[in-house]
C-alpha positions, 0 to 999 in steps of 0.5 A: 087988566088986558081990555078984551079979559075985561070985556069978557069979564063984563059980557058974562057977568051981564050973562049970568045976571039974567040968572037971577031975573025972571028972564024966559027960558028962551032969552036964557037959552039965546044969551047962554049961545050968544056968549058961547059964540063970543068965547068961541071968538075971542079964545081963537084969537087970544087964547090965554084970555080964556086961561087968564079968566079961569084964575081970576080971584073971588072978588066977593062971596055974592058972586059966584065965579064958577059959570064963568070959569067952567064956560072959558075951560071948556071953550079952551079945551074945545078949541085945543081939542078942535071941536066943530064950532057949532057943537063947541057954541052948545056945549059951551053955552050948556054949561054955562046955563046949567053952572048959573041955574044950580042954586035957582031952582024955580029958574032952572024947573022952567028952563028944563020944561021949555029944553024938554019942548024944544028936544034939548038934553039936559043935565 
């Protein structure tokens, strides 16, 4: 595998992980842009990286592929679209959190009160 898909790869499965910690809604909010912004980056340099994680195979049942896949699809349509980087960094990062908080739900009640006092929308 391409050294910058396997970095990528590493990079948001160490993101999703805080999914499954007792991580505060802000650390989650923070790593979910910061691993937008890094998709952002690397998709415009490599884009076929971002084609390339989306295919790749369930390795196991314990991990769920489907935040990751939905973050890089929606970083490559964005950038094919030419969306404005700073909403693509929000969009993307939305997704990502909302694919990884569907099977949490004690997780997810906390991130929604914490987006509600910062004025976020939610799904």
């Amino acid at each position: 595998m391409h050294s910058v898909i396997e970095d990528l790869v590493n990079h948001i499965h160490q993101t999703g992980l805080l999914f499954t910690q007792a991580c505060s809604p802000a650390e989650i909010t923070r790593q979910s842009l910061s691993l937008a912004i890094r998709l952002i980056k690397s998709g415009r340099t490599l884009p076929d990286s971002l084609l390339a994680i989306t295919s790749l195979p369930q390795a196991s049942s314990a991990h769920n592929l489907l935040p990751q896949r939905a973050a890089c699809l929606m970083t490559f349509l964005g950038l094919k679209f030419q969306l404005n980087d700073h909403y693509l960094q929000h969009l993307v990062a939305a997704t990502f959190a909302v694919c990884s908080l569907k099977n949490n739900a004690e997780q997810k009640e906390g991130c929604q009160l914490f987006w509600r006092e910062k004025r976020l929308l939610f799904f």
